[in-house]
C-alpha positions as CSV (number, residue, x, y, z in Angstrom):
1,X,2.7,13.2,41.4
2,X,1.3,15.3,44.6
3,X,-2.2,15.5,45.6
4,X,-2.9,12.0,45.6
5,X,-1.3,10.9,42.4
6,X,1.6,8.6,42.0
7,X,4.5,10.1,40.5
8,X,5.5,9.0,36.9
9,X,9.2,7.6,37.1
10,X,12.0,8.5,35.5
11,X,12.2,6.8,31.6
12,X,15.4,6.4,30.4
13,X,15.1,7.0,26.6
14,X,18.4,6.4,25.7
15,X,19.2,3.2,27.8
16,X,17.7,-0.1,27.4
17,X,14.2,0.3,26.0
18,X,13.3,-2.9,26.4
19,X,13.8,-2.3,30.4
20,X,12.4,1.3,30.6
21,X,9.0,-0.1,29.4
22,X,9.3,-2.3,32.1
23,X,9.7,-0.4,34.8
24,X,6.9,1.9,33.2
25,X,4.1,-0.9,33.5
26,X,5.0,-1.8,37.4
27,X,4.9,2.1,38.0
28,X,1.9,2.9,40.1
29,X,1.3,5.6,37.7
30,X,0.8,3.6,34.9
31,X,-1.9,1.2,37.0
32,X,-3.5,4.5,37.9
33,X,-3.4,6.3,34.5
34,X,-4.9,3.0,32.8
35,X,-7.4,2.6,35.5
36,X,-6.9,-1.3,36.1
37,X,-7.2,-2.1,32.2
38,X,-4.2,-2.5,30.9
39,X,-4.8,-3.2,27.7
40,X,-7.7,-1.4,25.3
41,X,-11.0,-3.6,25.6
42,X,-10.2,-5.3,28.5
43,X,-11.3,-8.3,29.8
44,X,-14.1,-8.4,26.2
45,X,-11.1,-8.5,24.4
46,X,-9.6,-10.5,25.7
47,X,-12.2,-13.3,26.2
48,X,-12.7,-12.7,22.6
49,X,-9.1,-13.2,21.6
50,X,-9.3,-16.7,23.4
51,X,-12.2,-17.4,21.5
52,X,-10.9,-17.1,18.2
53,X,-7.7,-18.8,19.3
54,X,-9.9,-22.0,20.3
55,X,-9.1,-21.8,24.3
56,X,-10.8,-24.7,26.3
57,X,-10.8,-26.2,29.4
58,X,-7.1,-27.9,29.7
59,X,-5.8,-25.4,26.9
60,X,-2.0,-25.0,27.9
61,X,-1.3,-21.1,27.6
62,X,1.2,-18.8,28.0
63,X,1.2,-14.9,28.4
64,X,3.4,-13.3,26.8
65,X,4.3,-9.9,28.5
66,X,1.6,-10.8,31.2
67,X,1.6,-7.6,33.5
68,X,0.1,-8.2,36.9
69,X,-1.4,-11.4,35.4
70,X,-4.9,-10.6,35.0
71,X,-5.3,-12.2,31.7
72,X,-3.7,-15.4,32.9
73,X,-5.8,-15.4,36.2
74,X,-8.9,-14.8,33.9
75,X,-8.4,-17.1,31.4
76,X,-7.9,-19.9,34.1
77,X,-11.4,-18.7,36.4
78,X,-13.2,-18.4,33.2
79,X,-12.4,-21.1,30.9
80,X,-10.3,-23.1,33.0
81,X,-7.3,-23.0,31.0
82,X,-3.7,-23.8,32.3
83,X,-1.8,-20.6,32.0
84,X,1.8,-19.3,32.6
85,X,2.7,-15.6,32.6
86,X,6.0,-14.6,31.9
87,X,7.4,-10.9,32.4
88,X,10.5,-8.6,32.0
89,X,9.6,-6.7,35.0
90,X,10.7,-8.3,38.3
91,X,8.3,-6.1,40.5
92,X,4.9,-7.0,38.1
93,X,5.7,-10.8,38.5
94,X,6.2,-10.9,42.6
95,X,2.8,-8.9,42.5
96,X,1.5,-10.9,39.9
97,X,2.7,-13.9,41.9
98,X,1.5,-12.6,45.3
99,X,-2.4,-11.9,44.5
100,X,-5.1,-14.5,44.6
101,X,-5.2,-16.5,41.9
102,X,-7.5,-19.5,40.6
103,X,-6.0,-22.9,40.1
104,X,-3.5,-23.8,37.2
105,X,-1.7,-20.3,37.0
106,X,1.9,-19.7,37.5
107,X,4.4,-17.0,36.8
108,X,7.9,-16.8,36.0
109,X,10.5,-13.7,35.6
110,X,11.6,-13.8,31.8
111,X,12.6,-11.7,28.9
112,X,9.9,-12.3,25.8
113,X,12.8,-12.4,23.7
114,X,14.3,-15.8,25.5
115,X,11.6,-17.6,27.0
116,X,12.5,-19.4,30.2
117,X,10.2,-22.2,29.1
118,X,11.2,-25.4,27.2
119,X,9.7,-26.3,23.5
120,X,6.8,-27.7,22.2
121,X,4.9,-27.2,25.9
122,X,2.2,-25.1,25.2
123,X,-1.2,-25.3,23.4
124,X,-1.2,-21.0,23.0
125,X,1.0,-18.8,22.8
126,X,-1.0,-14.9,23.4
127,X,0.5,-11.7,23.6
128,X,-1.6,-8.7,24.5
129,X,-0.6,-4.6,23.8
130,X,3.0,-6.1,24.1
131,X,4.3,-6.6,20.6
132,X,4.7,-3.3,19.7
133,X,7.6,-2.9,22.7
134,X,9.8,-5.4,21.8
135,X,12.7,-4.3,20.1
136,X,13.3,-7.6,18.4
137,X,9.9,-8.8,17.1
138,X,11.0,-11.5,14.8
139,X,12.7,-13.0,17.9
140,X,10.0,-12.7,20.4
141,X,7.0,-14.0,17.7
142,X,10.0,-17.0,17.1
143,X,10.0,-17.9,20.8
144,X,6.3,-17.7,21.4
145,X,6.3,-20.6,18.2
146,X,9.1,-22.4,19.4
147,X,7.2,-23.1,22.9
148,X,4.0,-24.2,21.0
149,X,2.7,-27.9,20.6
150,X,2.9,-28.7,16.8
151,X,-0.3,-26.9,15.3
152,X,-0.4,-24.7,18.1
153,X,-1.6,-21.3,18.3
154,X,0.0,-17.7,18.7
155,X,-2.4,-15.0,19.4
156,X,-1.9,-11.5,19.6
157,X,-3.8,-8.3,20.4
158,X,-2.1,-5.3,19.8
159,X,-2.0,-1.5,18.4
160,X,-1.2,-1.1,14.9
161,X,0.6,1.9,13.5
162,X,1.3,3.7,9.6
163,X,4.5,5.0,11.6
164,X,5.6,6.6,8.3
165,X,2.7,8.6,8.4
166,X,2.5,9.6,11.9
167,X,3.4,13.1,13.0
168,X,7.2,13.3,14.5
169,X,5.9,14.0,18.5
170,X,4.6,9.9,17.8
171,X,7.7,8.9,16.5
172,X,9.9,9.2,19.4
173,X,11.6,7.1,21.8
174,X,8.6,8.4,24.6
175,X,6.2,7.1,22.2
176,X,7.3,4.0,21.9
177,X,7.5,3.2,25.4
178,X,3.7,4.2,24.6
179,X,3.2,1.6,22.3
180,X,3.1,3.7,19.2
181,X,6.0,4.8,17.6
182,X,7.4,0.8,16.7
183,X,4.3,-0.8,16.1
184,X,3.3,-2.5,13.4
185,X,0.4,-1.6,10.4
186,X,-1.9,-5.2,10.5
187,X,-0.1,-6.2,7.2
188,X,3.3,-6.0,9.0
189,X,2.0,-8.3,12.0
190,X,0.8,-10.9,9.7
191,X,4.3,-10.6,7.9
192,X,6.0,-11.7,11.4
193,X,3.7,-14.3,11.4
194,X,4.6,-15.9,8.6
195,X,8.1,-15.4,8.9
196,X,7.6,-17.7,11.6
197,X,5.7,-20.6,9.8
198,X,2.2,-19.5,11.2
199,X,-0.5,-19.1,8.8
200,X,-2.8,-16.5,10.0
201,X,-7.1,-17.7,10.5
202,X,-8.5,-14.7,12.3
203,X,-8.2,-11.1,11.7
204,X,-10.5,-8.8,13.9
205,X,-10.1,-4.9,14.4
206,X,-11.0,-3.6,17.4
207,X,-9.9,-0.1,16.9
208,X,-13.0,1.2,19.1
209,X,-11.1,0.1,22.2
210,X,-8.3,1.9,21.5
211,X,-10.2,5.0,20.9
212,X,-12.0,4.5,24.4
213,X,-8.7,3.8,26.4
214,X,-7.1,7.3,25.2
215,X,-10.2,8.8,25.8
216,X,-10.0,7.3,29.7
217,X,-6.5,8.0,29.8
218,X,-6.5,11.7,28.7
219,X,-9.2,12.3,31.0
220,X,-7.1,11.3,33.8
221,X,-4.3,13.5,32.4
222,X,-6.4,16.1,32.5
223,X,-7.2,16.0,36.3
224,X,-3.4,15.5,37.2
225,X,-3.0,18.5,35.1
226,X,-4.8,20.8,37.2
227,X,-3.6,19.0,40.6
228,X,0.1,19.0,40.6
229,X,1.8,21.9,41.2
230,X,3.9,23.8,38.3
231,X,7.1,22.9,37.8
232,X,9.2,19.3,35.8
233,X,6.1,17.0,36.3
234,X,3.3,19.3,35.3
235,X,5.0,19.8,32.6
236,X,5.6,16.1,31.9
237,X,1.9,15.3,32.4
238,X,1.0,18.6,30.0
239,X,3.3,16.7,27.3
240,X,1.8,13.3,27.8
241,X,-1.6,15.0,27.3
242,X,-0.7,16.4,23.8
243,X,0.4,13.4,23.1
244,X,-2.8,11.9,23.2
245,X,-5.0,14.1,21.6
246,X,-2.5,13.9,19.0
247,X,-3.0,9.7,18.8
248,X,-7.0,10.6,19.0
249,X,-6.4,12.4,15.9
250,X,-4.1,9.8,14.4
251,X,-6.5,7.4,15.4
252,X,-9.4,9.0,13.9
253,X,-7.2,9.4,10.4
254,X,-6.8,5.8,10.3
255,X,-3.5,5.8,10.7
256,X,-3.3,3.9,14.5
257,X,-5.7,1.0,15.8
258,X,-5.8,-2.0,17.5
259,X,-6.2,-5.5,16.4
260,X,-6.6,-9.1,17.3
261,X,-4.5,-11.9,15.4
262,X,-4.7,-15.3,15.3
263,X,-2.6,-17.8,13.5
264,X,-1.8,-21.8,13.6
265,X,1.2,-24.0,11.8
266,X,-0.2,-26.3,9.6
267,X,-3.3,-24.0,9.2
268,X,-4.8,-23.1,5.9
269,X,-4.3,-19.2,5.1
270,X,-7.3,-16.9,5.5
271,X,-8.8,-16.3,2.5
């Protein structure tokens, strides 16, 4: 973008999602759009995810997806866990590597799909607002168990979806690089779960947060709207501004929200 504003790169829709989403989430645009919080609730959430998922001192704990690694450095200041990121984009890892960090944090360049980490090595496995990318879900929730102590722990926060019931403009390719169009309802998280011998013991909504991230990040639209000059990415911003009142609205109808997930092997069900 002009005026100040990074410009949104180029998403190629019909090449390797998995990649495009990627790239997206190292763009500065996406840092500036989401205002540092990368993930609805933020640091709240997830302090709270790690406290349903039992995270003490000496935990072992691997992000999943980790970004720029803010939930790995916090986790570590906070409640002195040992954590490893892992993440698909090359740039977000040698910036995630590159930042101050407390002690016991480390990151490594992976694909959440194949884990470049060897078995049974970590107390938790956590994924935040990641999920709902991955184009192989079964895969990626069996690596995050398959790196897991026995009676270890895989937590996930993430945006749920009825995608059958959404409207088409939040079924598209763009909207799943947006974390919408393949996510899961809660019911079909809990399915991968236990397709993966986990036995779920938390459920918490936390579908406020979502509401107050697309309210930040429409905002923002908003003002790029009126800054950048007419022409392809005025037009790109007016779309992804649509797009948002129209996941307001679908959040409103019940049919998106955002939920935190915790499940152990060996673990009685939730009753």
């Amino acid at each position: 973008m002009s005026a100040g504003f990074p410009e949104l790169p180029p998403l190629d829709l019909e090449g390797d999602l998995k990649a495009c989403c990627a790239r997206l989430y190292e763009s500065e645009a996406a840092r500036w759009l989401l205002d540092g919080e990368l993930h609805p609730g933020g640091s709240s959430a997830t302090l709270r995810l790690a406290e349903l998922a039992g995270i003490v001192p000496g935990t072992r704990v691997v992000d999943v997806a980790c970004g720029t690694g803010e939930t790995a450095r916090l986790l570590a200041r906070e409640l002195a866990a040992e954590t490893v990121g892992v993440d698909l984009g090359l740039q977000t890892i040698e910036r995630a590597a590159a930042a101050p960090r407390a002690g016991g944090v480390r990151f490594l360049h992976g694909d959440a799909e194949a884990l470049p980490l060897p078995d049974a090595s970590f107390d938790v496995a956590l994924s935040e607002c990641s999920l709902c990318t991955f184009p192989d879900k079964e895969r990626a929730v069996a690596e995050m168990v398959r790196v897991l102590r026995p009676g270890g722990t895989v937590a996930i926060a993430d945006v749920t979806a009825t995608v059958g019931a959404l409207p088409p403009e939040l079924r598209t390719a763009a909207a799943r690089v947006a974390c919408v169009a393949d996510a899961r309802a809660e019911d079909g998280y809990l399915a991968l779960l236990r397709g993966a011998g986990c036995k779920p013991v938390a459920v918490e909504r936390r579908d406020a947060d979502l509401a107050a991230m697309i309210d930040r990040v429409e905002a923002r639209l908003r003002v790029a709207r009126m800054l950048v000059p007419p022409g392809p990415e005025r037009d790109r911003v007016r779309e992804a501004v649509a797009l948002a009142r129209l996941a307001r609205d679908e959040l409103a109808r019940g049919m998106l929200g955002y939920v935190l997930l915790v499940a152990r092997s060996g673990e009685p069900a939730m009753a």
